[in-house]
N, C-alpha and C positions, 0 to 999 in steps of 0.2 A: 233463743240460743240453745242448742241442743248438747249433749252429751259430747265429747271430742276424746278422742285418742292421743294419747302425747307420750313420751318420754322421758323419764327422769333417772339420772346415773346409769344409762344404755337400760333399762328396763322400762318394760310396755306398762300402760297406767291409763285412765280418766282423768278426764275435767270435765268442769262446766263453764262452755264457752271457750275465748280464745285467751284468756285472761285467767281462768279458775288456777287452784292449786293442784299437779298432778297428781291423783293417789295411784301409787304402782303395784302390781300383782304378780306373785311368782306363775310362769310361764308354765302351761298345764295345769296349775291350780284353779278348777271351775269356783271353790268356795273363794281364794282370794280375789280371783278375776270380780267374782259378782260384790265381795266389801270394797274392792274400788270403785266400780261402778255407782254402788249403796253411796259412797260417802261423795261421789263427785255429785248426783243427784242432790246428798243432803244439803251441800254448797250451795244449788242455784236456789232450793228451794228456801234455806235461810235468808238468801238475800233477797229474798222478795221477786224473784226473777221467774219462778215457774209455779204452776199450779201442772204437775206433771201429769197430761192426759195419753193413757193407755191401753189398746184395747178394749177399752171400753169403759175402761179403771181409771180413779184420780189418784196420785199421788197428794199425801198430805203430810206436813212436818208438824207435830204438835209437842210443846214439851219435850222438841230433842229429840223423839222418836217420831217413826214413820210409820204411814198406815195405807192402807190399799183400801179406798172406795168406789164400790158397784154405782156404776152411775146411770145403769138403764134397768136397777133392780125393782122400780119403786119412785113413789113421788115423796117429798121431804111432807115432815109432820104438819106443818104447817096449811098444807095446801091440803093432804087429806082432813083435815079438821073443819079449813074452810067447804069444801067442797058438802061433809056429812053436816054443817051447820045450815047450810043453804039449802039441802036435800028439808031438813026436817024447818024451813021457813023462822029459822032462830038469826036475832042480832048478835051478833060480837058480845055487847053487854048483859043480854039475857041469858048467853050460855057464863060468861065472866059471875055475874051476881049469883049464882048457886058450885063458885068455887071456892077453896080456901087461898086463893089469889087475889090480888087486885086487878082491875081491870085493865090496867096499861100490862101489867105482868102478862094477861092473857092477850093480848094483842102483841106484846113482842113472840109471841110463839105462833098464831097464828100469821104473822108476816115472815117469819122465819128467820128472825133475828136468834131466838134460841130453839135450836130443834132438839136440842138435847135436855127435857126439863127431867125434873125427878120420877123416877116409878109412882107416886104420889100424885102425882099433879097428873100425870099420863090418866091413872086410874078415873081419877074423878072429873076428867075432864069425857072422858070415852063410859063415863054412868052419866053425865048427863045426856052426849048423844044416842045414848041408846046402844052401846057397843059393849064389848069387854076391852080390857086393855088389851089382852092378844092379835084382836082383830085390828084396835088401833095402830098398834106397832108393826104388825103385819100391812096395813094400808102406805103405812109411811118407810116400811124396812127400817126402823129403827138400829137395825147392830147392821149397819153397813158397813162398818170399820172394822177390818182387821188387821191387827198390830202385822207389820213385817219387820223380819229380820234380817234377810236375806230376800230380795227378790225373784233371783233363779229364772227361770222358765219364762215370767210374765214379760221380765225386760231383754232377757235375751231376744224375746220372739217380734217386741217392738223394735229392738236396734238392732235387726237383724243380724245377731251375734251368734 
């Protein structure tokens, strides 16, 4: 269900879908145009209805706010960790037993159940494979999220607005 144009008290507006609520925008206003659009997105994405892909970007709703993630920036933590584990012939539980983790704890990260662990666990997870954290975080693009307020530009250019 995509983004939709609608109507409400003779003024132009967003939805999401053919059902959403219309959020309306004063006509010329690019900053209001883009908060209706912002909040008719936040609607599908609350209802579980979109994981909103864009130019190359994910839309994601966390906590009420929205964030814009690079989805060809990098591989998730998880899969760089697997990949530098198997480079240096190490088990899941032999890299696990020299952390201050438990061993499931370290497997929900490398399955990528949690890609977002502590600076902590990052570090001493990237000294036992031989890395620094910079380079782990850098393998996995860790800060792929960034917070949006305003979309502008990115969504104008997907919904050819």
């Amino acid at each position: 269900m995509p983004i939709m144009r609608c109507q409400r008290d003779n003024e132009q507006g967003y939805k999401w879908g053919d059902s959403g609520f219309c959020y309306i925008y004063k006509n010329g206003n690019q900053e209001s145009k883009d908060k209706a659009r912002n909040q008719a997105l936040k609607q599908g994405l609350a209802i579980g209805d979109i994981e909103a892909k864009m130019a190359n970007k994910l839309l994601v709703l966390k906590g009420g706010n929205l964030y814009l993630k690079d989805l060809v920036a990098g591989e998730r933590l998880g899969t760089a960790i697997e990949r530098k584990r198997k480079e240096m012939n190490l088990s899941m539980e032999e890299v696990a037993d020299q952390l201050p983790i438990r061993v499931e704890a370290y497997k929900r990260i490398e399955y990528g159940y949690n890609n977002k662990p502590p600076d902590d666990i990052i570090e001493a997870i990237a000294k036992v494979l031989k890395l620094n954290a910079d380079e782990l975080k850098t393998m996995a693009q860790l800060d792929y999220e960034q917070p949006v307020d305003n979309y502008g530009s990115a969504i104008r250019e997907e919904y050819n607005d």
